[in-house]
C-alpha positions in Angstrom: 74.7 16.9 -63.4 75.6 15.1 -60.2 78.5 12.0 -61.4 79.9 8.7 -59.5 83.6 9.5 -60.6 86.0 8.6 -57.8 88.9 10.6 -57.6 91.5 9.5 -55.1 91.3 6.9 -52.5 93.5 7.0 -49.0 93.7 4.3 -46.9 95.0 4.7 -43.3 95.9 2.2 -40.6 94.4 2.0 -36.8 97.4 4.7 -35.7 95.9 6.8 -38.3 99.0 6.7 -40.7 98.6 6.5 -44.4 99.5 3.1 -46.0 98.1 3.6 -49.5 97.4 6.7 -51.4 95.6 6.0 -54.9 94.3 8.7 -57.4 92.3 8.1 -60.5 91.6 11.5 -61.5 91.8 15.3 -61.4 93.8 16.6 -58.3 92.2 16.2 -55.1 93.6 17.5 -51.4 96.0 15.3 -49.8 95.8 12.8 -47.8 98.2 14.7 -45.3 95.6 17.6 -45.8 92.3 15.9 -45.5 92.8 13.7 -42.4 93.2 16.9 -39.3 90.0 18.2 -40.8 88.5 14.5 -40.7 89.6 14.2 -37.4 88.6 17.5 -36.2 84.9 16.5 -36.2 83.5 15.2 -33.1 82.6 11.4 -32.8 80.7 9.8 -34.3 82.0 11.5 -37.5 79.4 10.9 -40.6 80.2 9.0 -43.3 80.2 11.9 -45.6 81.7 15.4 -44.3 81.7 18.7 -46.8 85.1 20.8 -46.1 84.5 24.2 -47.3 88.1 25.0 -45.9 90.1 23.2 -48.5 91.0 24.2 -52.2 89.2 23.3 -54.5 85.9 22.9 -51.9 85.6 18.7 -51.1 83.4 16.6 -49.7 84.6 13.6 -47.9 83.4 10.4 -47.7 84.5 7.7 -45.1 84.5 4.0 -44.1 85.7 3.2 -40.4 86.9 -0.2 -40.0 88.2 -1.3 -36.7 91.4 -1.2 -38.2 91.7 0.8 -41.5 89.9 3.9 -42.1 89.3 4.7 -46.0 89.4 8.1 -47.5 87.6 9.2 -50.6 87.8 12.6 -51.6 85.3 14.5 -54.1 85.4 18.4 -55.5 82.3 17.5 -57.7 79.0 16.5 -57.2 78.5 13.2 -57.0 75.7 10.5 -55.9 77.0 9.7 -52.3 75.1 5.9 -52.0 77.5 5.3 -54.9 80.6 6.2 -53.3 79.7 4.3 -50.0 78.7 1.8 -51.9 82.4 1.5 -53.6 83.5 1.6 -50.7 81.9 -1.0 -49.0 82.4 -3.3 -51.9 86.0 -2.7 -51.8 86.4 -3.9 -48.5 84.5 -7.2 -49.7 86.8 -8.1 -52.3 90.4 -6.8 -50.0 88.8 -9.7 -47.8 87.9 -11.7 -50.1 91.8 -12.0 -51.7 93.1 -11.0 -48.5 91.6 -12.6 -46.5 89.1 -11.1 -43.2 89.8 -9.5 -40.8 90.9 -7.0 -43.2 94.5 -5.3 -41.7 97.0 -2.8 -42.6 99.8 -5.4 -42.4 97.6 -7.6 -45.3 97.5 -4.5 -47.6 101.3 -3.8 -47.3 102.4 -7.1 -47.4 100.5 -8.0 -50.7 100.8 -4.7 -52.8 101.2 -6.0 -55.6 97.3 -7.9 -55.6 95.9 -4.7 -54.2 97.3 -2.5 -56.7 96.1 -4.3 -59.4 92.6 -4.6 -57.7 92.4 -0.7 -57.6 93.0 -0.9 -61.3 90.6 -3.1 -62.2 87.4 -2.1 -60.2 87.9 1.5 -61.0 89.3 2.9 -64.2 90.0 6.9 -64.6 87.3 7.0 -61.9 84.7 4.9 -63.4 83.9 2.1 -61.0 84.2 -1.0 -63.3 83.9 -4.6 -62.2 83.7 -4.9 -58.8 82.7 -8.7 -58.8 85.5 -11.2 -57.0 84.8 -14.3 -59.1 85.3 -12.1 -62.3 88.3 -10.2 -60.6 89.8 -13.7 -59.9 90.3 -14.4 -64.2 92.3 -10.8 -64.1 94.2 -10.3 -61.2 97.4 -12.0 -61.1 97.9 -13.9 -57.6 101.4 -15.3 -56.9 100.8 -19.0 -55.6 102.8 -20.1 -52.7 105.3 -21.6 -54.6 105.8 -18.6 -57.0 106.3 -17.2 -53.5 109.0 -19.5 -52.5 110.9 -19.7 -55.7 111.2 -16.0 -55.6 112.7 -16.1 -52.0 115.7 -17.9 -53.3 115.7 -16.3 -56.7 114.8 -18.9 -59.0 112.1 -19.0 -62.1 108.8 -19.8 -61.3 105.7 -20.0 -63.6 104.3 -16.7 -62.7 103.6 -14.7 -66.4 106.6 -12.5 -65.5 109.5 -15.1 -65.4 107.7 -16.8 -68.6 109.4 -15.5 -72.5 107.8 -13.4 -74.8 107.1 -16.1 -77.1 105.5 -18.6 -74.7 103.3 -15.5 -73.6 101.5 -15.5 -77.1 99.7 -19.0 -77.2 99.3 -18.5 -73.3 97.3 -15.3 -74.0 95.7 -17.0 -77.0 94.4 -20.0 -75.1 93.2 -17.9 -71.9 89.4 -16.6 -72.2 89.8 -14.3 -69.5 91.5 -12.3 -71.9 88.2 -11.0 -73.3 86.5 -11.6 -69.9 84.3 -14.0 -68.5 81.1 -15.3 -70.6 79.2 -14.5 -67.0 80.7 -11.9 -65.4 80.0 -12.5 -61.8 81.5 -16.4 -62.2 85.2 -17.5 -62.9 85.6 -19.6 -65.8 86.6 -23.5 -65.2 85.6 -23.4 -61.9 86.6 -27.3 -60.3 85.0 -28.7 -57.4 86.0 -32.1 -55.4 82.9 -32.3 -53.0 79.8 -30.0 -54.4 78.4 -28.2 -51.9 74.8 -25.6 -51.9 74.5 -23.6 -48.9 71.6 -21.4 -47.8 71.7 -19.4 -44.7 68.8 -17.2 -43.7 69.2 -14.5 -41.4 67.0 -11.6 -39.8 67.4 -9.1 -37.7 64.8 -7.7 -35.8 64.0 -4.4 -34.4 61.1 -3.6 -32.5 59.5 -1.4 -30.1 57.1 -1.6 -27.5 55.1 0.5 -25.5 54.9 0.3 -22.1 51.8 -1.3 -21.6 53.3 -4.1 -24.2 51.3 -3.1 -27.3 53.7 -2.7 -30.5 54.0 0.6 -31.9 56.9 -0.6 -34.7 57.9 -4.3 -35.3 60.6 -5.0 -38.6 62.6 -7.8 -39.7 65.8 -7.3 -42.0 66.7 -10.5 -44.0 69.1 -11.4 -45.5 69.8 -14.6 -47.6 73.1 -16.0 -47.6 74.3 -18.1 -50.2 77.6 -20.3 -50.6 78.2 -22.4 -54.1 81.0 -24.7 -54.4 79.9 -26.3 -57.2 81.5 -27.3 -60.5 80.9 -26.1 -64.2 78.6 -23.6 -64.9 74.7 -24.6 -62.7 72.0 -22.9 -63.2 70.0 -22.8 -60.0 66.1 -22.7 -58.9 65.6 -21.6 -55.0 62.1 -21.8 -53.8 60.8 -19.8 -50.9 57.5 -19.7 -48.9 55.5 -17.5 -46.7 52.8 -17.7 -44.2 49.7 -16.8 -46.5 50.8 -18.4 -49.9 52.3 -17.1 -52.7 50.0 -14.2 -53.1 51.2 -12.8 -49.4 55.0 -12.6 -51.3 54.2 -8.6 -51.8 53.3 -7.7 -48.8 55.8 -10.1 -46.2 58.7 -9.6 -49.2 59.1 -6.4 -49.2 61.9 -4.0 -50.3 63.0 -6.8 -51.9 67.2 -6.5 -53.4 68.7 -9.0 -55.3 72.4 -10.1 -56.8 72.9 -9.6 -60.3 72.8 -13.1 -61.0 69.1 -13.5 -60.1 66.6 -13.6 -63.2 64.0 -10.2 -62.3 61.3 -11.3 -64.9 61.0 -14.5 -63.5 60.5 -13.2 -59.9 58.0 -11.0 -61.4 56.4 -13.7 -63.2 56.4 -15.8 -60.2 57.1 -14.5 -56.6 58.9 -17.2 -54.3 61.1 -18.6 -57.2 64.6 -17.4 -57.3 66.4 -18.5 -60.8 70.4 -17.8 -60.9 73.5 -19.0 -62.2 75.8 -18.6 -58.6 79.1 -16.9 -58.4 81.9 -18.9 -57.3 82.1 -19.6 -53.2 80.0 -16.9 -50.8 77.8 -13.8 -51.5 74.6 -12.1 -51.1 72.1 -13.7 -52.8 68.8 -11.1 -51.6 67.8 -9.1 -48.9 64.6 -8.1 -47.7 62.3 -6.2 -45.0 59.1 -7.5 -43.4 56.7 -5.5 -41.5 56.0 -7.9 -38.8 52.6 -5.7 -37.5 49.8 -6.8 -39.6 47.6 -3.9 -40.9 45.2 -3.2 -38.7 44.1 -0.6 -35.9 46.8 0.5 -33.0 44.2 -0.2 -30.3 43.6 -4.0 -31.3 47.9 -4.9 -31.5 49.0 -7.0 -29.3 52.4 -8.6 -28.6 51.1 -11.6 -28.9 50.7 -11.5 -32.2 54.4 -10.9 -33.2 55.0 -14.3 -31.2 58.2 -13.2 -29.8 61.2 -15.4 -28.2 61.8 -12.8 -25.1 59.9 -9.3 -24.3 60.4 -7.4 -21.3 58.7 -5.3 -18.6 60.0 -2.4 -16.7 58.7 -0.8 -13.2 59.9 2.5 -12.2 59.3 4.3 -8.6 59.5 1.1 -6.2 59.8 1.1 -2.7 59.1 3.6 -0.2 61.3 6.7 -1.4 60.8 5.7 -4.9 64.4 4.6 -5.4 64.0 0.7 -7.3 62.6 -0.6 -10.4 62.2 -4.0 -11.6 62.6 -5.4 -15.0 61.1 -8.6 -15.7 62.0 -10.8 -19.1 59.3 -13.2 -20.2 60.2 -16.0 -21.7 58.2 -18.1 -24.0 57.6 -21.7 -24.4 57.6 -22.3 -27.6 61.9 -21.0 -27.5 62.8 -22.3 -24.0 64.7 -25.1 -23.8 68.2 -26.4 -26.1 67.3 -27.6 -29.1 69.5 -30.4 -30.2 72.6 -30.3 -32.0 71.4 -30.8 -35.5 69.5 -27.7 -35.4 72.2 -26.0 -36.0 74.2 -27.7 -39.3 73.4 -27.1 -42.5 72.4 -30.6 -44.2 69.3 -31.4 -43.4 68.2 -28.8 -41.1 64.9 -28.6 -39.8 63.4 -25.1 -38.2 60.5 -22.9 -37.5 59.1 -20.0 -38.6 56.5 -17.6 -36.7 55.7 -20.5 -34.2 54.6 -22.9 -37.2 56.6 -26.4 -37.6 59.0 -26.0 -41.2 59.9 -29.7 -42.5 63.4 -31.0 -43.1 65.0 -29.3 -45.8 64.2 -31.5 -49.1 61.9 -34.1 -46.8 58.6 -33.9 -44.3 60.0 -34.6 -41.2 59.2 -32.1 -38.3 61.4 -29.6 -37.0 63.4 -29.3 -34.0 62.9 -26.8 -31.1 64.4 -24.0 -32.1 67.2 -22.8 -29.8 67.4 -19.3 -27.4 71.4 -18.0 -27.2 73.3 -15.2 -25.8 70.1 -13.5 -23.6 71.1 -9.9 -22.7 69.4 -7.1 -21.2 70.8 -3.6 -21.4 69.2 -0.9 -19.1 70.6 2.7 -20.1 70.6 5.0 -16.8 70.3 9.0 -16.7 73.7 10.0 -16.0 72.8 11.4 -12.6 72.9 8.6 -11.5 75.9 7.7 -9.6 75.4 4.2 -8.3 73.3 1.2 -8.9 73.4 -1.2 -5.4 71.5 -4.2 -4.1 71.1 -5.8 -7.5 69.3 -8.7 -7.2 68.4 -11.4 -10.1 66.0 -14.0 -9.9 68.2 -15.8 -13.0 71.5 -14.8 -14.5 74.4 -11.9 -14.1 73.5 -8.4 -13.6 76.4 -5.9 -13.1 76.4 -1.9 -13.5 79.0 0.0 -15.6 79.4 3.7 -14.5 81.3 4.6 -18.2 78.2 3.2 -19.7 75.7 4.3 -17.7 74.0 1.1 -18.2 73.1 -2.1 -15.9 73.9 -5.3 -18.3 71.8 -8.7 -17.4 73.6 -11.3 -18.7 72.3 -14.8 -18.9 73.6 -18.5 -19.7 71.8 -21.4 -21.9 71.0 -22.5 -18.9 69.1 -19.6 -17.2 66.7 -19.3 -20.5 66.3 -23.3 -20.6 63.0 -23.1 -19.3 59.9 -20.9 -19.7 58.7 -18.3 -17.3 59.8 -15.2 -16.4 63.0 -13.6 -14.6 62.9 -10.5 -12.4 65.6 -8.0 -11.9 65.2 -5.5 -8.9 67.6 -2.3 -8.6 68.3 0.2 -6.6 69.8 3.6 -8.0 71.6 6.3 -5.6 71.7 9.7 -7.1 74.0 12.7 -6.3 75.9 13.1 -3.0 73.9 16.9 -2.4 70.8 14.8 -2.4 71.2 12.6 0.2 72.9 15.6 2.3 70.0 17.8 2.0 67.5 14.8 2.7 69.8 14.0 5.9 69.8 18.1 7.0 65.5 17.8 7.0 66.1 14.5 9.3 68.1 17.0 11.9 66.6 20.4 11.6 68.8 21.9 9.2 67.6 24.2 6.4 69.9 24.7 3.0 70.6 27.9 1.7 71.7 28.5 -1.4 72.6 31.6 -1.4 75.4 30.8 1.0 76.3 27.5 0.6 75.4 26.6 4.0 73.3 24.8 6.5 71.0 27.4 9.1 69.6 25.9 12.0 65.6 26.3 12.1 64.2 28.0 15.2 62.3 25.5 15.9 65.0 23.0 15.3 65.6 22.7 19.4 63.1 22.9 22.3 62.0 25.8 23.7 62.6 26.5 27.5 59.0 27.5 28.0 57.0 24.6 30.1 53.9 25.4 27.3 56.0 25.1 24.2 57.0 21.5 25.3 54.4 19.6 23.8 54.8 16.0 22.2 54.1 15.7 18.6 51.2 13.3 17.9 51.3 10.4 16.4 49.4 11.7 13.3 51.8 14.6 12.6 54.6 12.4 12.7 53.0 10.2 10.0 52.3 13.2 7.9 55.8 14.3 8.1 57.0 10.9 7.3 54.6 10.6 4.2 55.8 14.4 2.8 59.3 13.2 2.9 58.7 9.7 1.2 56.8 11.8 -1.4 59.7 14.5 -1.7 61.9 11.4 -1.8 60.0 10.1 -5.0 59.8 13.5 -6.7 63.7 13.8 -6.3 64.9 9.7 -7.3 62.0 10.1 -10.3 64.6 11.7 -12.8 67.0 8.5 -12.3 64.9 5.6 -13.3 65.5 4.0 -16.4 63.4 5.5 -19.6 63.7 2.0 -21.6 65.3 -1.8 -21.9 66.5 -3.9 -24.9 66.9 -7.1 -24.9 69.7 -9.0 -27.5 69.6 -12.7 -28.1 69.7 -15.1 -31.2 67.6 -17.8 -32.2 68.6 -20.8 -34.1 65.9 -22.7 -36.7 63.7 -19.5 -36.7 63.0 -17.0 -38.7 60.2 -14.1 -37.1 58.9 -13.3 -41.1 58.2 -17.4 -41.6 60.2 -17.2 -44.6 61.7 -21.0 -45.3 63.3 -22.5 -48.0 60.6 -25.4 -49.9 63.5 -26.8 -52.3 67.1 -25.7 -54.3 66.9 -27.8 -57.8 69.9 -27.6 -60.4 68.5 -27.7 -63.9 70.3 -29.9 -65.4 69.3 -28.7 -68.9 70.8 -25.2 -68.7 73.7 -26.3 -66.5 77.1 -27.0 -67.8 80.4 -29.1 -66.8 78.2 -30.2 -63.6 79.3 -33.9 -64.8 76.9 -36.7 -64.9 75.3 -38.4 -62.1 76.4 -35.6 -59.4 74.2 -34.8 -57.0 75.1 -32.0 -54.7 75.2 -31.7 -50.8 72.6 -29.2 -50.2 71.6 -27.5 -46.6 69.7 -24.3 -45.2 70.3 -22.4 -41.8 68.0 -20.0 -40.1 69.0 -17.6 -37.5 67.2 -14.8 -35.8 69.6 -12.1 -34.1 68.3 -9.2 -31.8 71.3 -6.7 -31.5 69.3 -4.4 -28.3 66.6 -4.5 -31.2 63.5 -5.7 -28.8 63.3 -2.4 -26.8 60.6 -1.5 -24.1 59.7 2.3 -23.4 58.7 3.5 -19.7 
């Protein structure tokens, strides 16, 4: 029967020396043991490695931060997304009481809160609560004056310096004692300014042939969610979609959700998220959306996907074949800066799939949503040695030998208006090319057996009157065209195979997905206080990490 019992963790710093060593169960190798045979593996190592070597046999499973590396060992079966998935929420909660970016010096300096973290969200190897609002009823955290009172040895209020006796009514008057009513919320959570924040983002990741038809187009979403509200609300979020609510199933798909979100009444009616939030931010849903509709290969078009940037590659320019262009298209409806409030929360107006979305809680049409950080990455082959005469019709352009890549780089500026920009390149391939290209030029023949260069015998001109005859015109053009055809054939391996382009868009999402309206029922909620009306805003944002990628 295949478990989810964690046995050890080990957590090791960005010089690869342990800082925390925590078992749970059992008795698992070493940290001291397990980390040359993690390191042993080739880059990039998996997140789960099986050790045969090691006694008893373990399988390892990693997280590589760009600071810590954690460690979790296991000699029995176990479900791996679980593990990962312990791991990952780990790291949210360090942050989360730590504070991000997560760092060795962090975890030493505040022992104390991360030992009783590893207590609480994993008990003889059963992952327990794992939720930061409930964590923050249970988890002692020294205040700053706690702090300074113990840095000149004085009492402060922390439970340790308290009596026996005053401990009693303390621990009788505290509900965290018997843990919250809702486990994913704090209890008595107080608010000066209430706050409701929605922020949708998508990733995209598409591919394109090279005559520009799609042959894959996704969207990853994600829906962000930050409550800093008082009391206890209980929230309504409505959502949209191009089609109605009956297109929910097939743009929603592989739908997740936080615990806090009501399933039956999803189910009952799609679009309408019902919740009580946790305290501050977290993951409200995620979801992916096939952006190709269904329909035949042959009648897809990139049109219909109604994309912010694609791009074109030519390979095999020029005479010997040794340029290629890529282009970047740029549409109208993204060109330009939007204005400043298209990117804060209150009141933000965007668009979805080209179509106008109104004001958050009003009718008022949406700004133009606005193009950022435009880059084009060109992988090369890595014969290719050199990349010279670049020349850009907008924007940066530089080659990187260690990458192998030529990176277009462009302002705000250079994608302010709509058209297209044109990159042309020309790539120089090893030096034993070019030397056997120039050896044809002077009558000189290679030979490989050698190593060496052999004159032709009919490299000079022969003495006889009758052998010195002029070469005609047409022979010399039929020499000329083999070579510019030999010279193709030899620079065809070095042109590029594909391009991606990376940018973000802000007030758009490429699903349509938009937010119609975030109510707070005042029936269900509790301590929300009378007469408060929350500040409410939604975000969109599209990002495309080299997820827009051409094919040659």
């Amino acid at each position: 029967m295949i478990g989810s019992a964690i046995e050890a963790l080990y957590i090791f710093n960005q010089h690869n020396e342990p800082i925390l060593e925590h078992v749970y169960r059992s008795r698992p190798a070493t940290a001291r043991i397990l980390l040359p045979l993690y390191l042993a593996h080739p880059e990039p190592r998996p997140s789960m490695i099986y050790l045969p070597n090691t006694n008893p046999p373990t399988t390892l499973f990693s997280l590589a931060l760009p600071n810590l590396l954690l460690l979790v060992p296991a000699s029995t079966d176990t479900e791996p997304l679980s593990v990962l998935e312990f791991l990952h929420r780990l790291v949210d909660i360090l942050e989360d009481f730590l504070g991000a970016p997560l760092l060795a010096s962090k975890i030493e300096g505040a022992y104390d809160i991360v030992a009783q973290l590893l207590g609480e969200v994993c008990d003889a190897g059963s992952v327990c609560n794992t939720e930061p609002n409930a964590l923050r009823d249970v988890v002692d955290v020294p205040r700053w004056v706690d702090k300074l009172l113990s840095g000149v040895s004085l009492p402060g209020s922390s439970p340790s310096t308290l009596s026996s006796g005053s401990l009693k009514p303390q621990f009788a008057l505290n509900p965290a004692t018997s843990g919250p009513a809702i486990p994913w919320r704090r209890a008595n959570v107080r608010h000066t300014s209430n706050e409701l924040y929605v922020d949708i983002v998508e990733t995209l990741s598409v591919t394109l042939a090279p005559s520009g038809r799609p042959l894959a187009a996704f969207a990853f979403g994600s829906i962000a969610f930050t409550s800093k509200i008082s009391g206890i609300p209980d929230l309504l979020l409505n959502l949209s979609v191009p089609g109605g609510k009956q297109a929910f199933s097939r743009v929603f798909e592989l739908p997740v959700f936080h615990p806090c979100v009501r399933l039956a009444r999803w189910k009952e009616k799609p679009g309408e998220l019902s919740f009580v939030p946790p305290d501050g931010n977290f993951m409200l849903a995620g979801y992916e959306v096939n952006l190709l509709p269904s329909i035949d290969l042959s009648s897809r078009s990139s049109k219909t996907l109604n994309l912010p940037l694609s791009v074109e590659v030519s390979t095999s320019l020029g005479q010997a074949g040794s340029e290629f262009e890529v282009r970047l298209l740029i549409s109208s409806n993204f060109a330009g800066s939007s204005s400043s409030s298209a990117s804060a929360r209150p009141g933000i107006g965007s668009r979805g799939s080209g179509r106008s979305t109104p004001f958050f809680g009003g009718g008022a049409s949406a700004a133009m949503p606005s193009l950022q950080d435009v880059v084009v990455n060109i992988p090369t082959p890595p014969a290719v040695r050199n990349i010279t005469d670049l020349r850009a019709s907008r924007g940066e352009a530089q080659f990187t030998p260690a990458a192998n890549a030529v990176e277009w780089r462009f302002s705000t500026k250079d994608v302010a208006s709509a058209g297209s920009a044109t990159l042309r390149c020309t790539v120089l391939g090893s030096l034993r090319d070019e030397q056997e290209e120039e050896s044809l030029k002077i009558g000189l023949q290679f030979d490989a057996a050698n190593g060496q260069y052999n004159e032709k015998e009919d490299a000079y001109q022969s003495s006889h009157p009758e052998a010195i005859v002029s070469t005609t015109k047409k022979e010399q053009q039929q020499q000329q065209q083999q070579r510019d055809v030999r010279k193709v054939q030899q620079n065809a391996p070095l042109m590029p195979s594909s391009a991606a382009v990376s940018f973000s868009v802000k007030g758009w999402l490429a699903s349509g997905i938009k937010v119609e309206s975030l109510t707070v029922d005042p029936r269900k909620s509790r301590g929300l206080g009378e007469g408060v009306k929350p500040v409410k805003g939604v975000k969109y944002l599209t990002v495309s990490r080299n997820g827009i990628e051409t094919r040659c």
